[in-house]
Backbone as ProteinMPNN parsed JSONL, in Angstrom:
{"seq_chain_A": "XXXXXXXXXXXXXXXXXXXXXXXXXXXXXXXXXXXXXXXXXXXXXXXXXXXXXXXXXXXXXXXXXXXXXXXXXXXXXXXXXXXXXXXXXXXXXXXXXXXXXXXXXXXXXXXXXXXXXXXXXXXXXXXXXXXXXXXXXXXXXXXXXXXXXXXXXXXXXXXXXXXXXXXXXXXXXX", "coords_chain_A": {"N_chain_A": [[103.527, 88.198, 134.995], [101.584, 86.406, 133.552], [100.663, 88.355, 132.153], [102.647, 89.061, 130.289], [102.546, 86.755, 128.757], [100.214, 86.625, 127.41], [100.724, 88.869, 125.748], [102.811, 88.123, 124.207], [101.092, 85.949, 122.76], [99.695, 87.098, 121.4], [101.014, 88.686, 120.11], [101.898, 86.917, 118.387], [100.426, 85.495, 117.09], [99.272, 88.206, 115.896], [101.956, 88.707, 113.977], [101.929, 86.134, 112.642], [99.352, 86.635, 111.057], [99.949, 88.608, 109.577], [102.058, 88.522, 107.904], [101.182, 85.521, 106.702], [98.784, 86.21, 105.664], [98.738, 88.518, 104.503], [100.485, 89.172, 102.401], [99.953, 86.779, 100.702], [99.108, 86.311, 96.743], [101.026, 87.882, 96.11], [103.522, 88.389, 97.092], [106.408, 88.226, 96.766], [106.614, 90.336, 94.413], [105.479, 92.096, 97.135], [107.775, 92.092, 99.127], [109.644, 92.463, 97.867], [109.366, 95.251, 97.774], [109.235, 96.08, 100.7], [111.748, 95.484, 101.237], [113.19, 97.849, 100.29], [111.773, 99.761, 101.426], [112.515, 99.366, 104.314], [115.389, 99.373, 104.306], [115.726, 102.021, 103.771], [115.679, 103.033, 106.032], [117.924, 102.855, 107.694], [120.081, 103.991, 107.997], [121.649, 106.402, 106.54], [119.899, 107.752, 105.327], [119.482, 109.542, 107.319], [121.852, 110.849, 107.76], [121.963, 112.299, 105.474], [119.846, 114.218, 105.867], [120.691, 115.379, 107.783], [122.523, 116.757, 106.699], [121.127, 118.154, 105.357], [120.06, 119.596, 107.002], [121.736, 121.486, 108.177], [122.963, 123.272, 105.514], [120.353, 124.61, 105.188], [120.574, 126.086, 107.882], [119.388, 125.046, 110.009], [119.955, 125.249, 112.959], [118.735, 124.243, 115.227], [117.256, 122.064, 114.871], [119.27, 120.047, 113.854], [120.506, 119.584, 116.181], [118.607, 119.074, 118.392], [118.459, 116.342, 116.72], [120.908, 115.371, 116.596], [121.06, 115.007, 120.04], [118.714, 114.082, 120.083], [119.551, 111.289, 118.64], [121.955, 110.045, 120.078], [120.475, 109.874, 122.689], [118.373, 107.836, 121.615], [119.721, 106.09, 120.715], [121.34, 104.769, 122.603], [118.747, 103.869, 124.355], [117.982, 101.758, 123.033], [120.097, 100.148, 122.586], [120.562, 99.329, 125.528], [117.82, 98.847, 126.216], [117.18, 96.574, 124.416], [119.194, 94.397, 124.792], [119.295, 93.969, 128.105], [116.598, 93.261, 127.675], [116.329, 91.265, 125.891], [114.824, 89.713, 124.155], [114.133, 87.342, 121.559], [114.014, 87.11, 117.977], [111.711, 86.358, 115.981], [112.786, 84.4, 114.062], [114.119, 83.044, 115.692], [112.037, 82.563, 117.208], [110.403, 81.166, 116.718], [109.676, 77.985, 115.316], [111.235, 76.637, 112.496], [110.886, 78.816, 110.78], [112.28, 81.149, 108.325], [113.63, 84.391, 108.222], [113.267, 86.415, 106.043], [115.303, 88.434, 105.059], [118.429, 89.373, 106.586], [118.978, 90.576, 110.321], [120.66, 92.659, 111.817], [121.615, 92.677, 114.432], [121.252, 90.555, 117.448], [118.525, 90.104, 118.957], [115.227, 91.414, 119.698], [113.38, 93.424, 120.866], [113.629, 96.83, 121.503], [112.524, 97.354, 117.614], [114.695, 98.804, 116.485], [115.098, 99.945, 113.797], [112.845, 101.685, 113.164], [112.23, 102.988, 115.7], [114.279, 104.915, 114.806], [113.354, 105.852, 112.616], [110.709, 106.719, 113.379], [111.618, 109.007, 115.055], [113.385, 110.849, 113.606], [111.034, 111.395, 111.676], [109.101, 112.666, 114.118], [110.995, 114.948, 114.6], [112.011, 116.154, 112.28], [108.764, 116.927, 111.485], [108.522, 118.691, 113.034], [110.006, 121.31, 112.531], [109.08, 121.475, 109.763], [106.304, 121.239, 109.181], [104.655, 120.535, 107.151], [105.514, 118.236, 106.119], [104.543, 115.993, 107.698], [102.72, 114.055, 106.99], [103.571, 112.433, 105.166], [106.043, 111.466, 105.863], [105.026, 110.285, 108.675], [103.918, 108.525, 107.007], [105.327, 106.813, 105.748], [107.302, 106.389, 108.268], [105.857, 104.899, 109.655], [105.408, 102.761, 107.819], [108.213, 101.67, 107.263], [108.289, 100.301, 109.471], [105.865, 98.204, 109.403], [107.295, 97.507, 107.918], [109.328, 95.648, 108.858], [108.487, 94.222, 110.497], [107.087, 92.3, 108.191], [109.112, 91.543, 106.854], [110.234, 89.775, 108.934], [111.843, 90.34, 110.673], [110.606, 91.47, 112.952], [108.696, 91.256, 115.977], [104.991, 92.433, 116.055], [105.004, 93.666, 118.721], [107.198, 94.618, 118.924], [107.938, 96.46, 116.928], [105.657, 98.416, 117.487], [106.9, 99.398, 120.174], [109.251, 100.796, 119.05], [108.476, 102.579, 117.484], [106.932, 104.504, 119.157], [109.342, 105.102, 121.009], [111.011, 106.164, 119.81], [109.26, 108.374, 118.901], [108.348, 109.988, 121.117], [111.589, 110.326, 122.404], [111.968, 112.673, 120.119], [110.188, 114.118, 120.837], [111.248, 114.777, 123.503], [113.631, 115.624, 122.708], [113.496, 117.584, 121.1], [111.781, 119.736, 123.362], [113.943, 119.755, 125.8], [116.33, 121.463, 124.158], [114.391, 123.592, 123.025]], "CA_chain_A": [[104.091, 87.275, 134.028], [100.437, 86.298, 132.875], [99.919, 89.503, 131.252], [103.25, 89.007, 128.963], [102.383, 85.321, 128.059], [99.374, 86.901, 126.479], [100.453, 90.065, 124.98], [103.385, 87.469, 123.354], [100.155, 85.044, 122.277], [98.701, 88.073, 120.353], [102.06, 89.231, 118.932], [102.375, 85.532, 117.404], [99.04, 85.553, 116.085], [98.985, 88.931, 114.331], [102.893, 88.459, 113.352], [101.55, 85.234, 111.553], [98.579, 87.451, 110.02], [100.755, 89.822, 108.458], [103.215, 87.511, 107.377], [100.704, 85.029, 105.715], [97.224, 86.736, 105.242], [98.214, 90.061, 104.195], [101.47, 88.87, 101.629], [99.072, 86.39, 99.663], [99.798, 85.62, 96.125], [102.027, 89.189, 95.842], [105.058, 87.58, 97.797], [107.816, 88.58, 96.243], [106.992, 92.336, 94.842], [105.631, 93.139, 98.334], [108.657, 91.803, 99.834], [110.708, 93.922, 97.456], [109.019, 96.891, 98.188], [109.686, 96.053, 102.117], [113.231, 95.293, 101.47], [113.769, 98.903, 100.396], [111.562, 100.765, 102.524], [113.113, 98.564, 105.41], [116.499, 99.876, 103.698], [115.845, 103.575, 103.769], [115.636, 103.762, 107.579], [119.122, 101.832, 107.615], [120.513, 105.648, 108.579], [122.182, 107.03, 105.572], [119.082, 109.079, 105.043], [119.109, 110.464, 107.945], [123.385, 111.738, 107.546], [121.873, 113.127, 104.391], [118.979, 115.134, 106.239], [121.307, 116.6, 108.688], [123.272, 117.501, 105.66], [120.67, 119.475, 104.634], [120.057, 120.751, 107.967], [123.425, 122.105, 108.102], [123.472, 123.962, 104.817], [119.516, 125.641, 105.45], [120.983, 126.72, 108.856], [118.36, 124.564, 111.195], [120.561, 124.328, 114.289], [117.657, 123.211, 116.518], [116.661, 120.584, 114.494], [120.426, 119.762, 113.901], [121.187, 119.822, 117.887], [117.692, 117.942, 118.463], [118.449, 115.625, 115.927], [122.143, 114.439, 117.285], [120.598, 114.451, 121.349], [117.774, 112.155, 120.587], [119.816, 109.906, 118.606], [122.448, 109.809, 121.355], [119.459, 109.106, 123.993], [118.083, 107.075, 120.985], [120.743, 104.424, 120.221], [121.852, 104.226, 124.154], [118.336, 103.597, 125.107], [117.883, 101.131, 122.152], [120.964, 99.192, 123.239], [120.049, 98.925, 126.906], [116.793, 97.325, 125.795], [117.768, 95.053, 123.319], [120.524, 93.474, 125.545], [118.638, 93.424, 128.942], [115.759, 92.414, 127.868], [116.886, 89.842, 124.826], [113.657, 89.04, 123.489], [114.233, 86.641, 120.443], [113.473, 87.591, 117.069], [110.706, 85.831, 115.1], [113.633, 83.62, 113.409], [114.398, 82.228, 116.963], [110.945, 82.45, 118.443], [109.353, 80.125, 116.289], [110.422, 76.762, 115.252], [110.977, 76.392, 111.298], [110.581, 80.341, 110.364], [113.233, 82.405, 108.854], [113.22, 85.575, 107.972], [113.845, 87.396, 105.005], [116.972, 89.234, 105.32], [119.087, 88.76, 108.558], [119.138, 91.117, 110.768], [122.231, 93.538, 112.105], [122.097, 92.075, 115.883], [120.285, 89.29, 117.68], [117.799, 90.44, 119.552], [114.006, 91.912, 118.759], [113.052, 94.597, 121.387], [112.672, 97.457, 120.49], [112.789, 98.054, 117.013], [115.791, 100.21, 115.837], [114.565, 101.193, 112.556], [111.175, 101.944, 113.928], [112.232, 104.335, 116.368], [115.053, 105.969, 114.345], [112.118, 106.491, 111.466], [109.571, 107.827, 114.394], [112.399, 110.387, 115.755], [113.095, 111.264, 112.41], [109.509, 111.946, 111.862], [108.804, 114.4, 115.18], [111.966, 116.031, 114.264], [111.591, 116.862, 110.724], [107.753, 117.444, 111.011], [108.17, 119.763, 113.832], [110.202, 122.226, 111.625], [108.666, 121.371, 108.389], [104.634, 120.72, 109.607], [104.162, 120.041, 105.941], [105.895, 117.222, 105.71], [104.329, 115.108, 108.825], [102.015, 113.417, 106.863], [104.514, 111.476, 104.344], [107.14, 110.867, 107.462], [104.463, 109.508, 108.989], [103.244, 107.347, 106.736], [107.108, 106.601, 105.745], [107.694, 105.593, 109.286], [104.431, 103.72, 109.818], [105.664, 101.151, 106.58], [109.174, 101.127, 108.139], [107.395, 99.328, 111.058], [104.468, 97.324, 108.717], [108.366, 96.315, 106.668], [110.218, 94.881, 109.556], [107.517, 92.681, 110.546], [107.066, 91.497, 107.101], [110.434, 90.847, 106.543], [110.354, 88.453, 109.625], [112.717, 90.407, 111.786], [110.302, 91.878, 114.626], [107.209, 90.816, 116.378], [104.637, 93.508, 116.166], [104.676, 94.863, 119.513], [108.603, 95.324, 118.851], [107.876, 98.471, 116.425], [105.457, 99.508, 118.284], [107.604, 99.882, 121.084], [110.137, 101.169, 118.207], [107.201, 103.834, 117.428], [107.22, 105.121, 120.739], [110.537, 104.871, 122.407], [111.117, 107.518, 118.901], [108.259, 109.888, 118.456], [109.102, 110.358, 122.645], [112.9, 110.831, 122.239], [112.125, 113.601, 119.735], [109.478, 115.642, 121.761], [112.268, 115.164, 124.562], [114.77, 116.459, 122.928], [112.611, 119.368, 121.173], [111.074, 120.028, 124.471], [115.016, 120.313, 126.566], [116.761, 122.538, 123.777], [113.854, 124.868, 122.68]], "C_chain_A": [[103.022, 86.775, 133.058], [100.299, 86.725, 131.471], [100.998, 89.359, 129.644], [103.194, 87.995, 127.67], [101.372, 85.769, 126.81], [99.323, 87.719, 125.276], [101.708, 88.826, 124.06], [102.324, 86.294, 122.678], [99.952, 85.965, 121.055], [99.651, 88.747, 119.557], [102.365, 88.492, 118.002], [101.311, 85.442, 116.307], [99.331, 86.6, 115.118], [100.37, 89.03, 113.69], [102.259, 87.342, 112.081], [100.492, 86.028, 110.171], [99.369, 88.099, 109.135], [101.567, 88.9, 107.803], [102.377, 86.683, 106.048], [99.63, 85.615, 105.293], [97.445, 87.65, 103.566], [99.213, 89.823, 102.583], [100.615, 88.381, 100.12], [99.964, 86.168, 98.411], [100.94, 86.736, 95.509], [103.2, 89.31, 96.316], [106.186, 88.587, 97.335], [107.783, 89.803, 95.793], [106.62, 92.713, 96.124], [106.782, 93.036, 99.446], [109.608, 92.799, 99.31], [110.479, 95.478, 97.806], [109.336, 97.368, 99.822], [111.378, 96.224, 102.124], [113.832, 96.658, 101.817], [113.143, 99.842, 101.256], [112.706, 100.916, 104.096], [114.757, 99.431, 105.3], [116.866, 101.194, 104.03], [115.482, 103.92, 105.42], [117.412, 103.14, 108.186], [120.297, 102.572, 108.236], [121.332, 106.622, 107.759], [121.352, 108.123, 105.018], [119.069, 110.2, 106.438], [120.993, 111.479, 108.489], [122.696, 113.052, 106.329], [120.664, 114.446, 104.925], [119.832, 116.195, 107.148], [122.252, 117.381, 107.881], [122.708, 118.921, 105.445], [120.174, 120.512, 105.253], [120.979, 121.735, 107.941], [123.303, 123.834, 106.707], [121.817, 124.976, 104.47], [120.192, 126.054, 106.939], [120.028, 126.557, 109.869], [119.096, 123.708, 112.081], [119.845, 124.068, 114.986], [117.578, 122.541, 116.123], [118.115, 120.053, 114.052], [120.662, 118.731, 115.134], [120.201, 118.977, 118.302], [117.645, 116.583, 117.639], [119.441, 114.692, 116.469], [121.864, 114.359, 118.975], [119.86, 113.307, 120.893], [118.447, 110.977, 119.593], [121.0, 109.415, 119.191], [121.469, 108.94, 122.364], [118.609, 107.797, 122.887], [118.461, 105.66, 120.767], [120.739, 103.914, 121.603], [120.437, 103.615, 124.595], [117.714, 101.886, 123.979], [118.567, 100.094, 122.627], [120.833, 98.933, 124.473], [118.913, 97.971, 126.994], [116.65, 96.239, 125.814], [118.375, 93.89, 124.149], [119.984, 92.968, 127.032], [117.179, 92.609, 128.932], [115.612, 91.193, 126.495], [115.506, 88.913, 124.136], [114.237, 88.256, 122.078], [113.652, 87.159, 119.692], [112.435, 86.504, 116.364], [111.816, 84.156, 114.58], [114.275, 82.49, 114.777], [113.386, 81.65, 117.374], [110.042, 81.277, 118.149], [110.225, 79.206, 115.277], [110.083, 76.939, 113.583], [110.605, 77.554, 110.493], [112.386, 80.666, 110.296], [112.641, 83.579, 107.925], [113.987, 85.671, 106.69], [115.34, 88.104, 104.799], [117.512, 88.968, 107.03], [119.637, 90.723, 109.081], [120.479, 91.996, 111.223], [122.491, 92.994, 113.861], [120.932, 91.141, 116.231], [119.356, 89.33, 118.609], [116.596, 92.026, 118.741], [113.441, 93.427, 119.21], [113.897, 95.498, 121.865], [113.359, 97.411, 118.849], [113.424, 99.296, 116.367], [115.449, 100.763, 114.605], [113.232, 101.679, 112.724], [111.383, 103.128, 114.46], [113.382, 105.407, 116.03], [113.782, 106.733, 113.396], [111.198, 107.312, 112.444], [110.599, 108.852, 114.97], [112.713, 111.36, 114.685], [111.858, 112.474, 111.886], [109.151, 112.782, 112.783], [109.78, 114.868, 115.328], [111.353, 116.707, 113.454], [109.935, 117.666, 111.055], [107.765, 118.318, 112.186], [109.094, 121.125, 113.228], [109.344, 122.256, 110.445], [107.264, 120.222, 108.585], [104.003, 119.776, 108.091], [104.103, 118.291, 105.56], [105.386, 115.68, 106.999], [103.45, 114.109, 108.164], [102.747, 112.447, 106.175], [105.332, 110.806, 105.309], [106.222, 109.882, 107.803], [104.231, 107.824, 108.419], [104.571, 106.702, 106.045], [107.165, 105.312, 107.081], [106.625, 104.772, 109.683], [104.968, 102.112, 108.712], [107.194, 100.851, 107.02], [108.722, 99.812, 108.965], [106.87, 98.054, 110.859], [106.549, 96.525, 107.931], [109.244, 95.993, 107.778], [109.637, 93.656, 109.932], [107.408, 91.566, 108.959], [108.193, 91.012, 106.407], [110.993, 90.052, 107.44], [111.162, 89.0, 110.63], [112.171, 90.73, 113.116], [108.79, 91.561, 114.532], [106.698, 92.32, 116.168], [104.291, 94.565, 117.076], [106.65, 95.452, 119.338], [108.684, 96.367, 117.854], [106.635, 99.188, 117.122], [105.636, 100.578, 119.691], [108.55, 101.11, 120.594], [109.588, 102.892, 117.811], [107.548, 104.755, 118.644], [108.289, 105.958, 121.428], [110.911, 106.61, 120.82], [111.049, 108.294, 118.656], [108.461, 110.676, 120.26], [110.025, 110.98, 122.428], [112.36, 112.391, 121.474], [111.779, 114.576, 120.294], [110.059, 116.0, 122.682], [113.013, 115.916, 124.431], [114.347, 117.577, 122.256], [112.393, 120.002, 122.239], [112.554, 121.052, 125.813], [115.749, 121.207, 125.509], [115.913, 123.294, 123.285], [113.852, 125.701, 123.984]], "O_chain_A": [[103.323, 86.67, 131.869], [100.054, 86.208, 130.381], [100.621, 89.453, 128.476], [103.481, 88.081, 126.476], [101.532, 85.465, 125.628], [98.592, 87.657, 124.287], [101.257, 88.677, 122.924], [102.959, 85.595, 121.889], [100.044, 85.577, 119.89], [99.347, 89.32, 118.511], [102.92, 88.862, 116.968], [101.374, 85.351, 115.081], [99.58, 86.384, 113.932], [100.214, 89.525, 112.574], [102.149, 87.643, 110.893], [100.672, 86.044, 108.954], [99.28, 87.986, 107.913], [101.167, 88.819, 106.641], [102.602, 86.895, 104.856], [99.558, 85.429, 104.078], [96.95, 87.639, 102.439], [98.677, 90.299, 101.583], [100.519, 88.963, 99.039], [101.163, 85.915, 98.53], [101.637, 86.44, 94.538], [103.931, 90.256, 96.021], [106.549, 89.657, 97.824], [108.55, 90.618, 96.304], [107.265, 93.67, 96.552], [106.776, 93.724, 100.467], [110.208, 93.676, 99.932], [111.199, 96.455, 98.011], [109.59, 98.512, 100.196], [112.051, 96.939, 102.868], [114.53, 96.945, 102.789], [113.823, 100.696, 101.823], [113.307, 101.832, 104.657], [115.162, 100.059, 106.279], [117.964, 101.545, 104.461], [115.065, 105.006, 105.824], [117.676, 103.223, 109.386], [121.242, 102.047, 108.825], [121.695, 107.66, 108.311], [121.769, 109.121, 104.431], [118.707, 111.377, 106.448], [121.158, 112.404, 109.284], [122.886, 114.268, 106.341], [120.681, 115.532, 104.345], [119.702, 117.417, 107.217], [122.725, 118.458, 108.245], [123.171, 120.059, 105.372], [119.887, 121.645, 104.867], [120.701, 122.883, 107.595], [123.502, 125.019, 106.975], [121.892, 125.92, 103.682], [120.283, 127.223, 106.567], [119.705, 127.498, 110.594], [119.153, 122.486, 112.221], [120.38, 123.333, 115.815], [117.83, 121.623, 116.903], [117.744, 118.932, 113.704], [120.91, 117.525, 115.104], [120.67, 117.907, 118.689], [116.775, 115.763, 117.932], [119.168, 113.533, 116.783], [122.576, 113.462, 119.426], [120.063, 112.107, 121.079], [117.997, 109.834, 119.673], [121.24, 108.249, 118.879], [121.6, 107.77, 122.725], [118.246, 106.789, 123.493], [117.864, 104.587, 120.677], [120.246, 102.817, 121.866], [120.655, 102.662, 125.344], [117.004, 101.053, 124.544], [117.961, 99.124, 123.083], [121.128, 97.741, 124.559], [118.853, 96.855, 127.51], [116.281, 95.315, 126.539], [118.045, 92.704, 124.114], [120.126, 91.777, 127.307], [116.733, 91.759, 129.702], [114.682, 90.392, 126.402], [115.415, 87.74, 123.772], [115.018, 89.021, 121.511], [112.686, 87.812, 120.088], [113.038, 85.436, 116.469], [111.429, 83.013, 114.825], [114.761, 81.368, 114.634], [113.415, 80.515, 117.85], [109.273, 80.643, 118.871], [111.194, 79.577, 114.615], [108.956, 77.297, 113.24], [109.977, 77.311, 109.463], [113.289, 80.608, 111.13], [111.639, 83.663, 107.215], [115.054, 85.136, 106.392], [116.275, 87.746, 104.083], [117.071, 88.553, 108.102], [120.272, 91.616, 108.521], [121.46, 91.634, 110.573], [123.624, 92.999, 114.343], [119.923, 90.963, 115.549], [119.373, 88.292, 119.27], [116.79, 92.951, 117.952], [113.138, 94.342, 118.444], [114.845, 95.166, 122.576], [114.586, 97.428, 118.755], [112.946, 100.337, 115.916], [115.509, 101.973, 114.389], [112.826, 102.203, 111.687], [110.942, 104.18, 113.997], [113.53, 106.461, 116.648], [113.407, 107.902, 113.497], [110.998, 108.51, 112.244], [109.958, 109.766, 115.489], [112.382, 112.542, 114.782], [111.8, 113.698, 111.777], [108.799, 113.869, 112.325], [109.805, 115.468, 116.403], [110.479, 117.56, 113.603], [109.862, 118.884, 110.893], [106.642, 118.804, 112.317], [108.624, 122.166, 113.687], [108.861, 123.366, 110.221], [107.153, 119.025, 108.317], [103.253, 118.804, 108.002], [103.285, 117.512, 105.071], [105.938, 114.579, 106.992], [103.37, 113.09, 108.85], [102.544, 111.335, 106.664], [105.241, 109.592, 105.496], [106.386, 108.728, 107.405], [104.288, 106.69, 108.895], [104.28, 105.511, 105.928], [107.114, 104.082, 107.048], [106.986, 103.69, 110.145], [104.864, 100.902, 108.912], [107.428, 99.649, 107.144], [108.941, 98.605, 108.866], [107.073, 97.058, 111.553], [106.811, 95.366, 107.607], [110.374, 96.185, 107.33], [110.024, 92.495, 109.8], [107.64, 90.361, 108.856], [108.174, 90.18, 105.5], [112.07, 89.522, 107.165], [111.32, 88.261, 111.602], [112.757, 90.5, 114.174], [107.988, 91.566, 113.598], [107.469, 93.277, 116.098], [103.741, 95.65, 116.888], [107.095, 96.556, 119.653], [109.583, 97.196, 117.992], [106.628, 100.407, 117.294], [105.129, 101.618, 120.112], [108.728, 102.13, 121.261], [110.177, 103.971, 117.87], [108.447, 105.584, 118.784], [108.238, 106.991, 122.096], [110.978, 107.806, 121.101], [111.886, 109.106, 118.263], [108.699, 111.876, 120.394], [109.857, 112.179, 122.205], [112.335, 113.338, 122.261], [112.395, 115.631, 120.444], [109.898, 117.145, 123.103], [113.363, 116.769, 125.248], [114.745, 118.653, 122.702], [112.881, 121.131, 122.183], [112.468, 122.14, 126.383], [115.927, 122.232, 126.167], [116.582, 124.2, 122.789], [113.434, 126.859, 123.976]]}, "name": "protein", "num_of_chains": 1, "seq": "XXXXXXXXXXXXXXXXXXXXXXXXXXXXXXXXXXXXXXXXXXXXXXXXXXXXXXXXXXXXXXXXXXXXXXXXXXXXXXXXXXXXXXXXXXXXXXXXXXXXXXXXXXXXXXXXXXXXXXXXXXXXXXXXXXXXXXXXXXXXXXXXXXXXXXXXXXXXXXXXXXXXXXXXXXXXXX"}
């Protein structure tokens, strides 16, 4: 119980860093620029990728794409709900957030780990493209925190529980 008191000490701290340090007197465009990154993991890009799976004819990454976000969402919602961590807007007295969230609870990060499954999908067909994904789903992550909705170990759980799922489900249909 120790160990969580602390790792939630150090999520408050560098939540606050990012929040006030890093924002500074650029507030409002770097918030806009979060809004929409934050936006584009929202999942409409990723109907439109399997679109385009579909019509190059990449049924693995299709078929890997709809498993891990099956095992994706389900293990997302199991999380969330058992373990009910509060979001930033709860956790701390006199904070809200930026935009309001889609449910009420912080861990893990759902656009985090849709953007990281995303990411070791796509870049395991298309190697090229791992470096943009990446750094795509990396500011996903850097724009949930800064838009107040998740502490920062909740995308990097979000990270994780994602770039996992995908190599899983690459790993059981190749």
């Amino acid at each position: 119980m120790r160990i969580l008191q602390i790792i939630h000490g150090v999520d408050l701290q560098t939540f606050h860093w990012c929040r006030y340090c890093c924002l500074g007197k650029y507030k409002k465009p770097i918030l806009s620029i979060y809004r929409w990154v934050s936006g584009s993991a929202d999942g409409h890009l990723y109907l439109l990728a399997n679109s385009i799976f579909v019509v190059l004819g990449q049924w693995l990454l299709l078929k890997a794409f709809a498993l891990g976000l099956i095992i994706e969402r389900s293990l997302y919602f199991i999380l969330k709900n058992r373990l009910k961590r509060n979001r930033p807007q709860q956790a701390i007295p006199g904070f809200s957030s930026v935009i309001q969230p889609s449910d009420q609870f912080s861990f893990p990060s759902g656009h985090t780990s849709a953007a990281f499954l995303a990411t070791g999908l796509i870049s395991f067909a298309y190697p090229l493209l791992l470096i943009p994904l990446l750094i795509w789903a990396i500011n996903v992550a850097i724009s949930r925190v800064m838009l107040g909705v998740h502490f920062p170990t909740d995308t990097l759980a979000g990270a994780l529980l994602g770039f996992s799922i995908s190599q899983y489900s690459l790993y059981i249909l190749a």
